[in-house]
N, C-alpha and C positions, 0 to 999 in steps of 0.2 A: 237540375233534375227535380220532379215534383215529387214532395214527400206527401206521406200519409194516402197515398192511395192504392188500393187492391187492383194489379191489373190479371182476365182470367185468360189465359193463353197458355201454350206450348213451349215449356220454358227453353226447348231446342231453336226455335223462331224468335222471342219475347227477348231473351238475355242477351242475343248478339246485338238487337236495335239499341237496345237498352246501353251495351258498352259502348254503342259508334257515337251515342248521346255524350253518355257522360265518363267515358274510359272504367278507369278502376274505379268502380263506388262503392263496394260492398264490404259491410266489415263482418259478417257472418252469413251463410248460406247455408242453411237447416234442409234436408228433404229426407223421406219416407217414401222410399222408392215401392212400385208395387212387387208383389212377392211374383215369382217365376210359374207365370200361369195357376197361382192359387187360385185368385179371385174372375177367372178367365169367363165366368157368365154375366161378371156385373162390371169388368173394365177392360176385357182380353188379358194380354200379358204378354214377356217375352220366355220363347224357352229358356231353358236351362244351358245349354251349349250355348246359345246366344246371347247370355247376359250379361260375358263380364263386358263382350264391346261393347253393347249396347250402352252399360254404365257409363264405359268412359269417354263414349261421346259425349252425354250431359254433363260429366264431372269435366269435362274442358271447358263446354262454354259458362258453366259455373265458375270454374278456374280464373277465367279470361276476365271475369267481372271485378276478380276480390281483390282487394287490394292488398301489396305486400304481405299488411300486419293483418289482414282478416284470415277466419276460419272456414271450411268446410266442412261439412259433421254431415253423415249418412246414418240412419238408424234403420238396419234392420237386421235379420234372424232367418236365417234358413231354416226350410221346413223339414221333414221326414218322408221317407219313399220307403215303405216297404220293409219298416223298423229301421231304415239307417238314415242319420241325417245329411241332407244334400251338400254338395260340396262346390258347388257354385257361389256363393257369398266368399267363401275363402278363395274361391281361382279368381274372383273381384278383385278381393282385398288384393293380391301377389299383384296383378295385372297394375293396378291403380298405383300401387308402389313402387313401379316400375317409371313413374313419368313424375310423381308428388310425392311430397313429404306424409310418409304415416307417422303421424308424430303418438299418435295415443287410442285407448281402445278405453271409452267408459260404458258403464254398464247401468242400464234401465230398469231399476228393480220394480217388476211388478207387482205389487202387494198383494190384488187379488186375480191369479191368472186364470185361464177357462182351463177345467178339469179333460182330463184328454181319454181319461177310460182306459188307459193302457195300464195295467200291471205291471209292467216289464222296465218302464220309463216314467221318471218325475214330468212335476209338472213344467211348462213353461214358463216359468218365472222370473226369466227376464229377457231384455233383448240388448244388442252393440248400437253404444253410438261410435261410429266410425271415425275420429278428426286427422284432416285431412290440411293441410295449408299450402302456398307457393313457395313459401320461402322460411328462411329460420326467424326473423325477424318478424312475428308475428306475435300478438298481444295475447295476456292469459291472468286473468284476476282470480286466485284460487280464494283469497281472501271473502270474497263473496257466496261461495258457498262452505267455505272453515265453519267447521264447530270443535268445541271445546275437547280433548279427550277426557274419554273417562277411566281412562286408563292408569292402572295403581305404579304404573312404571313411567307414567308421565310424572317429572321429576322440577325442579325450580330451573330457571335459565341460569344458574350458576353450575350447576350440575351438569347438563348438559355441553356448557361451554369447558369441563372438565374432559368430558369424554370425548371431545375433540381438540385435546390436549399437542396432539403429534398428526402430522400432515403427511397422506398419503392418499396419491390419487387414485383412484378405481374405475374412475369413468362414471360414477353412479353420487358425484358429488358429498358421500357419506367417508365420514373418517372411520380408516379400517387396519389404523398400525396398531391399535391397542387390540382388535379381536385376532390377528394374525398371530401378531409377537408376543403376545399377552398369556397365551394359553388359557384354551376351556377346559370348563372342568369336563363336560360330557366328550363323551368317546362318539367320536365319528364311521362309523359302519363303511364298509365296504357298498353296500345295498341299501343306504339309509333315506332316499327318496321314495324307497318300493314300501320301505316297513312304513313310514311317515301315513302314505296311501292307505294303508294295509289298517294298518291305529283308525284313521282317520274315518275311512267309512262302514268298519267294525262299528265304532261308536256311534255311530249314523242309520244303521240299518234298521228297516221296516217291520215292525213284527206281522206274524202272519197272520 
């Protein structure tokens, strides 16, 4: 297969030649799907009721290209209708997770996003990368985007190899016999996810 070249086509057409060529080549598949008839004067669109099939025809024959240990990543962000936002990107997501692995949801922080004049709603400030893979056995270098904490509870690797002193599985790969059996000191609420919210965007609010 010939590297280093831009091809411009239909990646519904374009990808399946591409697999008959050379099978599974791809070790990552990036797209920016267009939004559900936003931009419907400068590229069309697909509605809203039709978009999660429509997605996951491309995400197959994306699929079909990547090999094992590669990636598929979708970036995008449902719009707003009417003050509420659309619920199509998420009946995607369910849809797509239904036949592939949703292994993770990161997040695209926009530093400076376009101001939207609504009162009532922040601004756009970020969007979903969506990753998506065929299989478990797929490659991931966190290392490459690690940076240092600066965190005052970031502690020496002797210390922390204290605090996973005693082995208990959780599913979540973190040692959790010393915060179970250990006893906290704070008291856990009845409603302590509501109050958390409650503190949380108290301290966040807008002045007038």
């Amino acid at each position: 297969m010939e590297l280093n070249r831009i091809i411009h086509g239909d990646c519904l057409s374009v990808l399946p030649k591409l697999h008959e060529e050379a099978g599974e080549f791809a070790d990552l598949i990036v797209t920016s799907p267009p939004f559900a008839e936003q931009r419907k004067k400068s590229y069309g669109g697909i509605p809203e009721n039709k978009y999660p099939d429509w997605m996951l025809s491309v995400v197959r024959v994306g699929i079909q290209a990547l090999k094992p240990s590669g990636s598929f990543v979708i970036n995008i962000k449902e719009h707003v209708n009417n003050g509420m936002r659309s619920l199509y990107v998420l009946e995607t997501i369910l849809l797509l997770a239904k036949e592939f692995r949703f292994v993770d949801e990161y997040i695209w922080n926009k530093t400076n996003p376009f101001p939207t004049g609504n009162k009532k709603r922040l601004k756009d400030g970020y969007e979903r990368c969506l990753h998506f893979t065929k299989s478990a056995d797929y490659q991931f270098f966190p290392d490459a985007v690690r940076v240092k904490s600066t965190s005052k509870w970031a502690g020496s690797n002797e210390r922390r190899k204290n605090k996973g002193a005693f082995t208990t599985s959780n599913g979540s790969n973190m040692n959790m016999s010393r915060r179970i059996t250990g006893g906290h000191g704070a008291h856990v609420q009845r409603h302590h996810p509501a109050l958390i919210l409650h503190q949380h965007w108290a301290s966040r609010r807008i002045p007038d």
